[in-house]
NULUM-946216 format. One record per residue: y, x, z of N, C-alpha, C, CB in turn; residue in three letters. Coordinates in steps of 0.05 Angstrom, whole numbers, plus 5000, padded with zeros to 4 digits. Atoms other than C-alpha are relative to their C-alpha. Glycine has a CB too. Layout:
YXZYXZYXZYXZALA ...
REM end
This chain:
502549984984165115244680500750015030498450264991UNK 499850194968164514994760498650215004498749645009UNK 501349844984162015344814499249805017501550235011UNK 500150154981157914934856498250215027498449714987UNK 501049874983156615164923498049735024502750195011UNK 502450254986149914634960499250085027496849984981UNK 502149924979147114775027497749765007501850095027UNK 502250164994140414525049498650034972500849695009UNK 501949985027136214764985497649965012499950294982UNK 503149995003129514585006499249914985498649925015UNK 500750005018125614554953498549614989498350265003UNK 501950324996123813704936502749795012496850025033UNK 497850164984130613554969502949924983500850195025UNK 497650075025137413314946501650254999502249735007UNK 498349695012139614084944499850074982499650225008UNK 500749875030135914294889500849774986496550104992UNK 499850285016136613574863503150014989499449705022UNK 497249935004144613734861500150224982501550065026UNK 500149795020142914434835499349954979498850175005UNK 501550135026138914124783502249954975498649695009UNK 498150115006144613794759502350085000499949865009UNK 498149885007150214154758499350274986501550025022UNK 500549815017146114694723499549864969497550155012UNK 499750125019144914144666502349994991499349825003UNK 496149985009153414104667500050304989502849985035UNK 499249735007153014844645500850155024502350004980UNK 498549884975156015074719497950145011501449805020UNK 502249814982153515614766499549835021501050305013UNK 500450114981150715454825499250185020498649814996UNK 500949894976150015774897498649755017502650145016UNK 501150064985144615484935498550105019499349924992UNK 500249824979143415645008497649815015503250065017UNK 502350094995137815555049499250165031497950064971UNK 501349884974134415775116497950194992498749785020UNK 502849845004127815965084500950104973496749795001UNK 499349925030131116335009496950064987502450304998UNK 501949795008124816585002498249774985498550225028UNK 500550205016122615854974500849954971500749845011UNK 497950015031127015854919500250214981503149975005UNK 500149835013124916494891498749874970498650205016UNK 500950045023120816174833502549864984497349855001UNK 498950155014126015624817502650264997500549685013UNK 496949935007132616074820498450314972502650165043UNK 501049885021128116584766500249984971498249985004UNK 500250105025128416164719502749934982498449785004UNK 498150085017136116064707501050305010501849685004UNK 498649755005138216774722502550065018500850014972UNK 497650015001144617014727502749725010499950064974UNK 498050284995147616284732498449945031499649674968UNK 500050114973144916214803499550215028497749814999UNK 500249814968145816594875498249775017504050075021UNK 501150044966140616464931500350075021498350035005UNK 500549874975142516584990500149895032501850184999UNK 500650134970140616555063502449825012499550255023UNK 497550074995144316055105499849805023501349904976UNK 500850224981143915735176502149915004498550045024UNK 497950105004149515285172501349915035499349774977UNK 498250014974150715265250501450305011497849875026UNK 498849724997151716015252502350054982497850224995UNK 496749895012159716095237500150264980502150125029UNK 499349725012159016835216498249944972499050325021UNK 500850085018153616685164500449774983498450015005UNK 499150165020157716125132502050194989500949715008UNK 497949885004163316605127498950234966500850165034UNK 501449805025158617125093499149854974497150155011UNK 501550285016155316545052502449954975499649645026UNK 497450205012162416275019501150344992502649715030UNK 498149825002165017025017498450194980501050125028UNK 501349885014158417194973500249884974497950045009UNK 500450185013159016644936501950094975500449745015UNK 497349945010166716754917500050314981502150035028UNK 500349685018165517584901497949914981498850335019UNK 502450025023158817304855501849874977496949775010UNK 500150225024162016714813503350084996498949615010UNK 496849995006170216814833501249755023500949904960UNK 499350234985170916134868497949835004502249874989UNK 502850295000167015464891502549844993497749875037UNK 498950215012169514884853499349795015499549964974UNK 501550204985164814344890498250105015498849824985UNK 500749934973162914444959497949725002503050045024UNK 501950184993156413984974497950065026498749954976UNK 500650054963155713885056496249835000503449655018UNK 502750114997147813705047497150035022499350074979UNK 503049964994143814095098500649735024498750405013UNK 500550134970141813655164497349944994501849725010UNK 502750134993135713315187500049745026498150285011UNK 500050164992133812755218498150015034499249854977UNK 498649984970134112665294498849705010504250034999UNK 500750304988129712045335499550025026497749864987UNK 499849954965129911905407502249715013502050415007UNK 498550164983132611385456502950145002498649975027UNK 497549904991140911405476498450085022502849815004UNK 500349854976138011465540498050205014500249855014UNK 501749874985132411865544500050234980497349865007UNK 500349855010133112295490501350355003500449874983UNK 499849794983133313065512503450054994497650274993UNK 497849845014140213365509501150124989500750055001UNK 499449835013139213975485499049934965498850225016UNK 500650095022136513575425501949894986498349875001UNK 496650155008142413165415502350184996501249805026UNK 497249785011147413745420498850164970500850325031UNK 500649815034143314135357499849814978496950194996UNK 499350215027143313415321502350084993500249685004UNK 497749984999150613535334500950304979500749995032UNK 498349705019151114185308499150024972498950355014UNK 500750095031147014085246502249854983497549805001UNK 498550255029149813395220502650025005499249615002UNK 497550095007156213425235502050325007500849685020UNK 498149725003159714135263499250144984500350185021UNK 500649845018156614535213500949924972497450045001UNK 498650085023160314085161503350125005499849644997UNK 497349834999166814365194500250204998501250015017UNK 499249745005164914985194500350074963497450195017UNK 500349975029163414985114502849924988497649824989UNK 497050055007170414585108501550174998501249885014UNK 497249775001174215125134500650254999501350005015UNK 501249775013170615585104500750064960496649935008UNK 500250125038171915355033502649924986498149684996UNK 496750065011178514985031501750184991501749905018UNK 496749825011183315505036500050084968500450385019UNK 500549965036180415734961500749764989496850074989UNK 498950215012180915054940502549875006498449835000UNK 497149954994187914974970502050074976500150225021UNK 497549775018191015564939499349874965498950505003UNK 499450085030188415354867500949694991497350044984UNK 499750255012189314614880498649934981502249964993UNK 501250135019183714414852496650015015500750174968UNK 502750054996176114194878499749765005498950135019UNK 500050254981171813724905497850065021499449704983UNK 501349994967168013554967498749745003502550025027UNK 502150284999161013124969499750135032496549974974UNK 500949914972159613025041497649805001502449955028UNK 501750315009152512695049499449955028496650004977UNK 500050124975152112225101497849815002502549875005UNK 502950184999146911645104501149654999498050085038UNK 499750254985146810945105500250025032497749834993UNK 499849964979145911125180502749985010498850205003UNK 497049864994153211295183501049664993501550354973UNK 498950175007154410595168498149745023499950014966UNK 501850164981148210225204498250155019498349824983UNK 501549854999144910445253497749815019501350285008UNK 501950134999138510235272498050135038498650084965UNK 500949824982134110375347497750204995499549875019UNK 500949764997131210975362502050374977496749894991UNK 498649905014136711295311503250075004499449874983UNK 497850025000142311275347502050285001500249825020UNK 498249705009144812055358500450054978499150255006UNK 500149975023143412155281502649874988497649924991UNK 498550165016147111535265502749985010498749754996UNK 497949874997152711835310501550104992499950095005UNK 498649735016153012435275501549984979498350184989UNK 499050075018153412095213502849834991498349934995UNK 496950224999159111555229501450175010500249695018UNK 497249845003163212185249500850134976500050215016UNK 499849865038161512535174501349774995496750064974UNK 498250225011164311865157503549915007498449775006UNK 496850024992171111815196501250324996500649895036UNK 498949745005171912615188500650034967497950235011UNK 499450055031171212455108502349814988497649904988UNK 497850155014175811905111502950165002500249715013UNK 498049825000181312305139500250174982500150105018UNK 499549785016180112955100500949844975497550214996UNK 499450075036181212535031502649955010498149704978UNK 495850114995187912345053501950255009500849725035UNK 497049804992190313035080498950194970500150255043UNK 500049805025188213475017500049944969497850155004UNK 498950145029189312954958502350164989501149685004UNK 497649805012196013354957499150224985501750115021UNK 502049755022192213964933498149954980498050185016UNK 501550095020188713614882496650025003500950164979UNK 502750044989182113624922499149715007499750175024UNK 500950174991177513054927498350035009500049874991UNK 503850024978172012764976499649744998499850095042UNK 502050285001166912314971498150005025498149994971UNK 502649954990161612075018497949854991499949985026UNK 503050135012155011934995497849925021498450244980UNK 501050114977150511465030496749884991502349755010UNK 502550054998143011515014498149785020499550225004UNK 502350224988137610925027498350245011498249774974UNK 503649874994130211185038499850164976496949735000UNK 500349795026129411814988497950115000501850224997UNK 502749875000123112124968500750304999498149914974UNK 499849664993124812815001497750085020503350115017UNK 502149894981120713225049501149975030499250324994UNK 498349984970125412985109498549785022503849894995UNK 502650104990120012445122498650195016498249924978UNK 502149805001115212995129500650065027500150244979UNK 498949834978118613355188499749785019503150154997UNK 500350144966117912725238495950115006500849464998UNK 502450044993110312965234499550245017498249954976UNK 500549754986111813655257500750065024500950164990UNK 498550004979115813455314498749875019502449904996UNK 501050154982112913195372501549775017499150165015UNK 498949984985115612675420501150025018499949994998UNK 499749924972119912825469502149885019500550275000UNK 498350154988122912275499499350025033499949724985UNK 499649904962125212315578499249845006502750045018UNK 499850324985125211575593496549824987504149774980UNK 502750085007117811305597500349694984498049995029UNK 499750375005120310545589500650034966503549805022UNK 499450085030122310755517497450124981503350174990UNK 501049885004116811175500497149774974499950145030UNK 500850075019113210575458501449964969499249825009UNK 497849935025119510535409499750175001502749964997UNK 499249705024120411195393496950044991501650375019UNK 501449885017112811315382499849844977497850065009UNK 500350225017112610675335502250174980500649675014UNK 497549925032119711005299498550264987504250145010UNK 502049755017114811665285499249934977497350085013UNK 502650085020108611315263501449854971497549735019UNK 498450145032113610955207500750154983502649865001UNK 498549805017117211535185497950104988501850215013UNK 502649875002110711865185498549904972498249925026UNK 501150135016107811285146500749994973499949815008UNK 498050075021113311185097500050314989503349855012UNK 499449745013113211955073498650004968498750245021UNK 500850015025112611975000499249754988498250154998UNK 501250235009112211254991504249915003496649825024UNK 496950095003120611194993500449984979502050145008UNK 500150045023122910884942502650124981499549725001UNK 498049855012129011334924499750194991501550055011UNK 500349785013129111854874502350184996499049944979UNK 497149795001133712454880501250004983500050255001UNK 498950025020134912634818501849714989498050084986UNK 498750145020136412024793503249905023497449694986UNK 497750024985141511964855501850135013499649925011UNK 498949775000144812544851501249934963497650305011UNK 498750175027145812254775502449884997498749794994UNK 498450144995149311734800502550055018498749845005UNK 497549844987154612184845500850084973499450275024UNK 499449865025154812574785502549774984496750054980UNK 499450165015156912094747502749815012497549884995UNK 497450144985162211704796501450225004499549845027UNK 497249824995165812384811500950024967499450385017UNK 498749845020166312454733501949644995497450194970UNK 498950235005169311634726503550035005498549775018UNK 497049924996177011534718500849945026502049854981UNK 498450074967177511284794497850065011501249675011UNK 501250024986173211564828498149875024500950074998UNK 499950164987170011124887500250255021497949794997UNK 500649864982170711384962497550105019501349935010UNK 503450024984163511274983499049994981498849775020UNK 501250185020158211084942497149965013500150134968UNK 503350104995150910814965498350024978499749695007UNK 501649965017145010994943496449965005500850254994UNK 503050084993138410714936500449645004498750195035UNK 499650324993137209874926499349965031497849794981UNK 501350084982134609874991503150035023497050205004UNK 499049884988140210285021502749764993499850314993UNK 498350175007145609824982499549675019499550004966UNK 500950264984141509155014501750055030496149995005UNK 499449984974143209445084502049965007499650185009UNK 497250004996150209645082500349704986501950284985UNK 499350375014151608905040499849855020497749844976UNK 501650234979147908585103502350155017495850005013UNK 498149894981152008985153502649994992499550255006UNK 497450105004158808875118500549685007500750044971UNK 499750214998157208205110500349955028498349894988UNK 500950064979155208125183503150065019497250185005UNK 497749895000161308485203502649874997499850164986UNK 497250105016166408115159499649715018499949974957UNK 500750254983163107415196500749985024497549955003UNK 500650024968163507605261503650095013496850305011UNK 496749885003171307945252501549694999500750244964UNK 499150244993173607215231499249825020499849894983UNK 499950174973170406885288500950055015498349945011UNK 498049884976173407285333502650054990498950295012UNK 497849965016179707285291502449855024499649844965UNK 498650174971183906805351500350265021497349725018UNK 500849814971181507305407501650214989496350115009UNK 498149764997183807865368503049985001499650164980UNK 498150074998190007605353501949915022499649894989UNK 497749974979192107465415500750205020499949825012UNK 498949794982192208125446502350134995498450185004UNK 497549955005198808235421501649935025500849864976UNK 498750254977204808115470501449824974503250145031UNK 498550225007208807435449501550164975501949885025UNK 498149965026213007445385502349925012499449834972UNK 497450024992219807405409501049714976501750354996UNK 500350285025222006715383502850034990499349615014UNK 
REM end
């Protein structure tokens, strides 16, 4: 029996959607949350096999407490799942700063802090794993998305590295790269106002709202069933290092490799010659 430890439980999201699911495996589950006080009906119902507890994942000392309640409740975390963030829209150049530094601290330092919060246990037993969820974003990124899709293409070079320094300890990481999902993360561009600096951009970003806005509950990705499909690739004999999720989400990245791979051989000459000379 596993210990999974999730952050970002809001209730509709891919937290519980993870919890869900590793409570079907028979395993406990710690799921952490900002608001716990949501999750009182669902965590009722399995008992014993689940800790709720509070958890703002940019505050250091409350990950510490979080991972150190977790450990005295169950004994250990087996699978660590990096899920909370939120989504982040605004011009590079007009978008406020102090907005962009708490994208920052959300999506991507608050995954370090949980890292190195967690490893050393999975270290010493040599043995876990490590879902980090990142986005298609982290792969394409699209305007009015660009701090987000920052954040995310660092979760993606900070994940590639970590799988290569803690394979020795028998720990693995994956990153998972959600399309359009029918969560409540839609929802939240309605609560936000905007607050872009730069007037000249100020028709894009309201247009990236009114979409998100629009598109809420009409995405065509379903958690569960994509949280299934992690499931299911961490349990395969080779693991993959990524995996995409959502047809929509798969279309994109396909178009952006492709696009990518085209444009690498045309410029294949140019690169090639920034070498010095080959000594003949």
């Amino acid at each position: 029996m596993r210990t999974w430890f999730i952050t970002g439980g809001t209730p509709g999201g891919f937290g519980m959607a993870y919890a869900d699911a590793a409570l079907e495996l028979g395993d406990n589950v710690v799921l952490t949350a900002r608001r716990p006080h949501l999750l009182d009906d669902w965590a009722a119902r399995h008992g014993d096999r689940v800790l709720v507890h509070p958890l703002d994942v940019t505050d250091p000392p409350q990950v510490h407490e979080a991972v150190r309640a977790a450990e005295e409740r169950f004994g250990r975390i087996d699978v660590l799942v990096n899920n909370a963030g939120r989504g982040w829209y605004g011009s590079v150049e007009g978008a406020p700063d102090s907005e962009v530094r708490a994208s920052f601290e959300l999506n991507f330092f608050s995954v370090t802090q949980m890292l190195r919060a967690v490893l050393p246990g999975m270290r010493e037993r040599r043995s876990g794993w490590i879902i980090n969820m990142s986005s298609v974003a982290g792969l394409r990124s699209v305007p009015g998305f660009g701090y987000y899709s920052a954040a995310k293409y660092a979760i993606e070079g900070l994940t590639e590295a970590l799988r290569h320094e803690v394979a020795p300890f028998g720990i693995k990481v994956m990153a998972v790269e959600p399309g359009a999902f029918r969560t409540h993360a839609y929802a939240s561009f309605a609560d936000k106002a905007v607050s872009e600096t730069v007037d000249a951009y100020l028709p894009l970003i309201q247009s990236v709202r009114s979409s998100m806005i629009e598109q809420s509950g009409q995405q065509p990705g379903d958690p569960h069933r994509g949280v299934r499909a992690v499931v299911d690739a961490m349990n395969s004999a080779t693991p993959p290092r990524r995996i995409v999720l959502g047809a929509d989400g798969y279309a994109a990245v396909q178009g952006q490799l492709t696009d990518m791979a085209a444009e690498l051989r045309a410029f294949e000459a140019a690169s090639r010659s920034a070498d010095f000379p080959q000594d003949s």
